[in-house]
N, C-alpha and C positions, 0 to 999 in steps of 0.2 A: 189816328190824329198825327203820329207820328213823320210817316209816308208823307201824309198831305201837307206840312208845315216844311218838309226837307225837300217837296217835289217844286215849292213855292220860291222859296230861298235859293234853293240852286239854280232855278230858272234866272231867277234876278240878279245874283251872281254872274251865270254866263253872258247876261248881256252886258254886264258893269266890265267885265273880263276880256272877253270878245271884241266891245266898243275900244278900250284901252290899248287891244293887240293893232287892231285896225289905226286906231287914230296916232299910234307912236309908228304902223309900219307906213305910213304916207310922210313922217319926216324921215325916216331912214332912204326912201326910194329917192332924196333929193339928189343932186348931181357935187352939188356944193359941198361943205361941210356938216355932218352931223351931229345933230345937240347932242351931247352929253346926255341931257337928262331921259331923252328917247330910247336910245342905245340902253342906259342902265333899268329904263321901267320896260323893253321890247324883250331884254334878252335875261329877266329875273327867273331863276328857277324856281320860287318860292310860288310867284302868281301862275306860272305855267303848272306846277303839282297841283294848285286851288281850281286852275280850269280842268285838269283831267279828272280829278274828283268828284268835281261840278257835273262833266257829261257824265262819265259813267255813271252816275248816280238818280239824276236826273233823267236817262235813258232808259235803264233798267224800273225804276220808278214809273214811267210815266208805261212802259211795257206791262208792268204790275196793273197799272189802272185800265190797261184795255181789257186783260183777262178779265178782271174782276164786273169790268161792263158786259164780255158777252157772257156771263153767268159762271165764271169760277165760285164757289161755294165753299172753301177750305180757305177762307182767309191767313188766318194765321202761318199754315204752313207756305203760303206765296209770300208774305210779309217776308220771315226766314227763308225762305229759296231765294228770294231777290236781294235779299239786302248782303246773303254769302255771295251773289254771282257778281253785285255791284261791288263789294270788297275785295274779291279774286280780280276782277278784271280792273281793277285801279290798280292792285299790283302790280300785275302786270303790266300795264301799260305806264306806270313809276317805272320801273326795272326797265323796259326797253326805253324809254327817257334818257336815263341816266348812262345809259351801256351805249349807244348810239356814238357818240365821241369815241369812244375805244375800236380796236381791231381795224 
């Protein structure tokens, strides 16, 4: 129940997130001056960490539900393999986020 409540919410998430990126990067693409408020909600690291959380998890999740359609039968240990591979790769994908400015 868990998978399926987080597979739900993250989906609707990345589109609230997604939507957001898109609709603040068409006032930065202006020639003119740029809002303030675009600039401060386009370039937030806080919604960018909630969108990579979002896909990795969401990804890995929704990869969870194909196995489980063509007949994986070990639920629980796919439940815990996915939910460790979606936590490893949001790390890492945080970590090279963050590191990306440097060197």
């Amino acid at each position: 129940m868990f998978v399926w409540v987080c597979h739900r919410v993250t989906g609707v998430l990345l589109i609230l997130l997604l939507g957001l990126k898109f609709f603040t990067g068409f006032f930065l693409m202006t020639k003119g001056t740029k809002p303030d408020w675009a600039i401060v909600l386009h370039t937030n690291p806080f919604s960018d960490v909630i969108l990579i959380l979002c896909v990795a998890f969401h990804a890995i999740y929704g990869l969870r539900t194909i196995f489980l359609d063509m007949g994986w039968r070990r639920e629980n240990l796919l439940f815990w393999l996915s939910t460790l591979l979606a936590s490893m790769l949001t790390l890492v994908l945080i970590v090279l986020y963050f590191s990306k400015g440097q060197g």
